[in-house]
Structures are given as structure tokens and as C-alpha cells.
C-alpha positions in Angstrom: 0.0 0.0 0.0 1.3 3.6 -1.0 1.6 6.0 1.4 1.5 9.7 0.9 5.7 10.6 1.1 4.3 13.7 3.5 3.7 10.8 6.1 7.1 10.5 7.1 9.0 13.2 9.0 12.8 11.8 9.9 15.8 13.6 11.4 17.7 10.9 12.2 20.7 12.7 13.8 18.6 13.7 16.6 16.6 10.5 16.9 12.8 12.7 16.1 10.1 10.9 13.6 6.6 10.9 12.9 4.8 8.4 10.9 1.5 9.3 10.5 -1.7 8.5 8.3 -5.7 9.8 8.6 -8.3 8.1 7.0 -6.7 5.3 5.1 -8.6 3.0 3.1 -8.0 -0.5 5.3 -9.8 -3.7 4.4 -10.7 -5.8 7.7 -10.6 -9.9 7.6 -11.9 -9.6 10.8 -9.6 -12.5 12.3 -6.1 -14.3 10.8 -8.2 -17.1 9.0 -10.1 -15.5 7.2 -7.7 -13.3 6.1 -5.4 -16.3 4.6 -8.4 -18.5 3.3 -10.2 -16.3 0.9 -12.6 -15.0 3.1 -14.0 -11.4 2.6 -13.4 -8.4 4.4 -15.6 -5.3 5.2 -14.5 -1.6 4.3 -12.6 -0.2 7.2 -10.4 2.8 7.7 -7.8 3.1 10.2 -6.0 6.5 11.5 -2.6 6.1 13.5 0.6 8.2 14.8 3.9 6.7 15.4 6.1 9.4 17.9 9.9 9.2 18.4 11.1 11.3 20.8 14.7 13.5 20.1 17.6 11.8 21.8 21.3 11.9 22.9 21.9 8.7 22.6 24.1 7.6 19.4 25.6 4.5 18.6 27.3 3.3 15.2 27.3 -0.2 14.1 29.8 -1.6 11.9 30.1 -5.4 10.2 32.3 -5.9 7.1 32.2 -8.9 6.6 28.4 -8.9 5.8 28.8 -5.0 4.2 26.7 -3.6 7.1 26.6 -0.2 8.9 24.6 2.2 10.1 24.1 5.3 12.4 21.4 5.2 14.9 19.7 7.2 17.9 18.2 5.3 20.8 15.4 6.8 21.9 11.4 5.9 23.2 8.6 6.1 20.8 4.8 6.5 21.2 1.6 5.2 18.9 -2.2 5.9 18.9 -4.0 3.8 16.0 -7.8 3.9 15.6 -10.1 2.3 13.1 -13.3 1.6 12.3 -15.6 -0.3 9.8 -19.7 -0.3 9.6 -19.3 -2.9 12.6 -17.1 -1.6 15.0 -14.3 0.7 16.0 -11.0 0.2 18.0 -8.5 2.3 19.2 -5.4 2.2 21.9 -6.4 3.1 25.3 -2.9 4.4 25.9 -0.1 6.6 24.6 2.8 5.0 26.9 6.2 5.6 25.5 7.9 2.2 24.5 11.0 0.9 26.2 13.2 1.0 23.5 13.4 2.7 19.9 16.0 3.5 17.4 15.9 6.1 14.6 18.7 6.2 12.2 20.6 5.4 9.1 22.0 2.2 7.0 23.4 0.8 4.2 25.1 -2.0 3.1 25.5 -4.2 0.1 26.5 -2.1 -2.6 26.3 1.1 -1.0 28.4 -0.2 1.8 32.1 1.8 1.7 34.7 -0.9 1.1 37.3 2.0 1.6 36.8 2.2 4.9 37.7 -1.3 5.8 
């Protein structure tokens, strides 16, 4: 599913993102199998925010031999999701702050830097 590119807000040097979405289009199976037997969903739309929290905290991560690296912040992230169809609605009861988060940067295969080995 495509997402609006507005949707996302990253500055991963500090360790703040949003990733947000109102009003998407989201087709509920009501339960797992359903979903992967055929069965038919209703019209739903679902609404969420995903919160992380500017940090301190950096760390960089380095593995050569699998041309991996990548600079990260750890930080704490919130979420509030709601949806609803014809039937029902749902939505967290809670904004608690996870225990642990990162937001940051990688690469690797061929835009890994063999120059720094």
C-alpha cells in the first residue's frame, strides 16, 4: 500500500520521527483465518501516529564482513491507532512511550564503503 511521502517526518541525527496516516482506506478480515483463506473483508479505515522522541543517545554499528553499517539514535517512541468499519471501532487506550526505539541510518550491500575497511 502507498503511502503519501508527506507521512514520514525523519531527522535521524537527533533520533525525532513521525509516521503518521488519517483516514486510510483498510480492508478488515476480521480475524487471521479469514484473512489467509479467501474470506472477505468489510471496508474499514484506520487513522494512526507513530512518535519518536529526540535523543542523545548515538551509537554506530559496523560489520564488514556482511557490508553492514549504520548510524542510529536510541530513543522511546509512542503510537495511537484507531479504526473503524460499519461494525465496529478500535483504538489504543494508551499513549505509553515504548521501552526502546531507534531512529537512524544504513546501508550496506553495494552502498556499503569498502574504503573504509
Amino acid at each position: 500500500m502507498a503511502l503519501d511521502p508527506e507521512s514520514v517526518r525523519a531527522h535521524p541525527d537527533s533520533g525525532r520521527a513521525v509516521y503518521q496516516a488519517r483516514h486510510l482506506a483498510m480492508p478488515d478480515f476480521h480475524d487471521f483465518v479469514n484473512s489467509v483463506t479467501g474470506g472477505r473483508p468489510v471496508p474499514g479505515i484506520v487513522s494512526f501516529r507513530a512518535e519518536w522522541a529526540p535523543s542523545h543517545d548515538k551509537h554506530h554499528y559496523r560489520y564488514a564482513p556482511h557490508k553492514w553499517e549504520g548510524a542510529f539514535v536510541q530513543t522511546t517512541a509512542t503510537c495511537k491507532w484507531s479504526g473503524r468499519t460499519k461494525f465496529a471501532t478500535f483504538s489504543t487506550d494508551t499513549n505509553n512511550p515504548t521501552i526502546f526505539a531507534e531512529v537512524g541510518r544504513e546501508r550496506s550491500g553495494r552502498f556499503f564503503r569498502k574504503d573504509d575497511d
